[in-house]
C-alpha positions as a Markdown table, in Angstrom:
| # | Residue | x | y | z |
|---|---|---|---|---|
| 1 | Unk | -0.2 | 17.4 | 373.8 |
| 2 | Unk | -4.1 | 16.5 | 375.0 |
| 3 | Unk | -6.9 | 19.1 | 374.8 |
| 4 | Unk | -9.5 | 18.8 | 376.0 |
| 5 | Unk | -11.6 | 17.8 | 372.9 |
| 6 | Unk | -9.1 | 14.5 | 373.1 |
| 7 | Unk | -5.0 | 14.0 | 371.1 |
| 8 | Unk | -3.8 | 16.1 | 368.7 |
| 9 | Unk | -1.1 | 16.2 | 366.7 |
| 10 | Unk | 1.9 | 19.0 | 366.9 |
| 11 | Unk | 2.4 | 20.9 | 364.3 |
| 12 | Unk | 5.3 | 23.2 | 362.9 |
| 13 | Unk | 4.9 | 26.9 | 364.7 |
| 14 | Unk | 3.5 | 25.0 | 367.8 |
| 15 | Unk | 0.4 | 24.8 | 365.5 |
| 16 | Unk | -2.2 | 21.6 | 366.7 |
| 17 | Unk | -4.8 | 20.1 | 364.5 |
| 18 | Unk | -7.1 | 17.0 | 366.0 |
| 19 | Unk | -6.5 | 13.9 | 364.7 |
| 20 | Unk | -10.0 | 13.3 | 363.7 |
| 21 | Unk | -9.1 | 16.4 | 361.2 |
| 22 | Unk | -6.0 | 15.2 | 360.3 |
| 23 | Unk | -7.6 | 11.8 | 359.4 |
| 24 | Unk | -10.5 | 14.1 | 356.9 |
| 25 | Unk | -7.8 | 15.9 | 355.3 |
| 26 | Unk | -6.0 | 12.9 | 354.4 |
| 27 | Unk | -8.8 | 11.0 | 353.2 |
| 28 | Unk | -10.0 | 13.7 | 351.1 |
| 29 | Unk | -6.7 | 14.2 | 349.9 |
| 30 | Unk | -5.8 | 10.4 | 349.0 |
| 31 | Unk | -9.4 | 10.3 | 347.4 |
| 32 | Unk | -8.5 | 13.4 | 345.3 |
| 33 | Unk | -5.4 | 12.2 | 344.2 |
| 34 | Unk | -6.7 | 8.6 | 342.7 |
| 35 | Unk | -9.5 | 10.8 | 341.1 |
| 36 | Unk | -7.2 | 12.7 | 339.0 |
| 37 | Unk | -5.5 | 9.6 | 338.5 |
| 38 | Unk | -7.9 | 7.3 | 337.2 |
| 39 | Unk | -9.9 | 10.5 | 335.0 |
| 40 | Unk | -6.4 | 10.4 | 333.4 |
| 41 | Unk | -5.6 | 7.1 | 332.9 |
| 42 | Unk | -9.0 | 6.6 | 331.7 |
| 43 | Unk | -10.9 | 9.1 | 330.7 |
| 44 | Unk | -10.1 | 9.0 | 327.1 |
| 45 | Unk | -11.7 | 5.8 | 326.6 |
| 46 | Unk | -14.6 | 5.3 | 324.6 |
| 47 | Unk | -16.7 | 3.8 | 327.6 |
| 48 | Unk | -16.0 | 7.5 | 329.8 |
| 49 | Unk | -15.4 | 10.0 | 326.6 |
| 50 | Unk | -19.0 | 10.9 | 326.7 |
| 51 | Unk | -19.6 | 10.6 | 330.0 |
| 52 | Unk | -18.3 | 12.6 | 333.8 |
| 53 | Unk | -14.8 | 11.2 | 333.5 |
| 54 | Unk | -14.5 | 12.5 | 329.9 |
| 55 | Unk | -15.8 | 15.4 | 331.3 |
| 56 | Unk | -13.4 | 15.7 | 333.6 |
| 57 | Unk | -10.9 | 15.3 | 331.3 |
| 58 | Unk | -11.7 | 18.0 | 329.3 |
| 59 | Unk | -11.2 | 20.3 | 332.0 |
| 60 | Unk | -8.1 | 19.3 | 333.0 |
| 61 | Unk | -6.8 | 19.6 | 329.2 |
| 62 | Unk | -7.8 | 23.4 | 329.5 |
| 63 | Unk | -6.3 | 23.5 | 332.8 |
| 64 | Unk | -2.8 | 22.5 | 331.5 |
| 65 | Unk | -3.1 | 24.6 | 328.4 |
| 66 | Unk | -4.1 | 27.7 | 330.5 |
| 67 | Unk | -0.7 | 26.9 | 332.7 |
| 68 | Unk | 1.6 | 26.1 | 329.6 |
| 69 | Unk | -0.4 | 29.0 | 327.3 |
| 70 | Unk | 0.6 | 32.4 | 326.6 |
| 71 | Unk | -1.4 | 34.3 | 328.8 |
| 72 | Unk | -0.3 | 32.5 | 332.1 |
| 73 | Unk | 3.3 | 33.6 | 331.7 |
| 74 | Unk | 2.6 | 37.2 | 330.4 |
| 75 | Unk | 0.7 | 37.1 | 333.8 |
| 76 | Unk | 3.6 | 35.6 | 335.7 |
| 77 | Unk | 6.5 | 38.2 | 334.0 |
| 78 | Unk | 4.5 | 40.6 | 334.9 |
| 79 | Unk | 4.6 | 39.9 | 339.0 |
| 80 | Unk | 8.2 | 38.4 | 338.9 |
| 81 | Unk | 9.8 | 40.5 | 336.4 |
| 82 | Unk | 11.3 | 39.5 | 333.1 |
| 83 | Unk | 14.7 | 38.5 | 334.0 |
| 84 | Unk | 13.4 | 35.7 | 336.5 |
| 85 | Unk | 11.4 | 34.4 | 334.0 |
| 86 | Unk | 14.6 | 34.0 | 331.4 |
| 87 | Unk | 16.2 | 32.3 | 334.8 |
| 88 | Unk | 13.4 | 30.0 | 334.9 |
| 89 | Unk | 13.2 | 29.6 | 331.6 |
| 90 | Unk | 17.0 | 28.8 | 331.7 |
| 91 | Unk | 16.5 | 26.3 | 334.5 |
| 92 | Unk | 13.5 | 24.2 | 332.8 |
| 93 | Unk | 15.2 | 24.4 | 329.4 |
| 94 | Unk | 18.9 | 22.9 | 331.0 |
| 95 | Unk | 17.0 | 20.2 | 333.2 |
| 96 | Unk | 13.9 | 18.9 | 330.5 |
| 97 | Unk | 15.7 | 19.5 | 326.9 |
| 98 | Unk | 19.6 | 18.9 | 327.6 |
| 99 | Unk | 21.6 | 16.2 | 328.4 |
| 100 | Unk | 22.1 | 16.8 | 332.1 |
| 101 | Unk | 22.8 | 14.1 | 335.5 |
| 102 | Unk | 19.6 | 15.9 | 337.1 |
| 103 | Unk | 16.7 | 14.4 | 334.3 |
| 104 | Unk | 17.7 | 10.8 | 335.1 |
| 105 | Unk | 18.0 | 11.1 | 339.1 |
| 106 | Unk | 13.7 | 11.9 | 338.9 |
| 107 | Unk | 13.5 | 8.5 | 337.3 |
């Protein structure tokens, strides 16, 4: 479809968003992504420990060990209910820590 600001690109829902938005949100997106990337491939050297990537880092660690802690899944039993969480719990126990044919297909 063209509007009359120029193209624009058809979305799910008969939702539109102009490319030139489409083109920001993939930029900032992609530049994100290799962000995160290189803070973890490289933060943790002594050239960046000291410095923004270390930084960076750091936060991420606490990040993950708010998500794997405690707290975050006293939080999460508490809006889906304890029985889901033993599913879940189930589920990631069977696919990361047994011998199943669904591990090796990621890989």
């Amino acid at each position: 479809p063209v509007s009359a600001g120029g193209r624009e690109i058809p979305l799910a829902l008969g939702m539109q968003i102009p490319i030139p938005m489409a083109i920001s949100i993939v930029v900032v997106v992609a530049t994100l992504t290799l962000l995160v990337m290189y803070t973890l491939m490289f933060g943790d050297s002594e050239y960046h420990q000291n410095g923004v990537f270390g930084k960076i880092l750091g936060l991420l660690g606490r990040f993950a060990g708010f998500f794997t802690g405690p707290h975050f899944y006293n939080m999460v039993e508490r809006v889906v209910g304890a029985a889901c969480c033993n599913r879940m719990l189930r589920v990631q126990d069977y696919v990361f820590f047994q011998k199943n044919p669904i591990f090796p297909c990621i890989y």
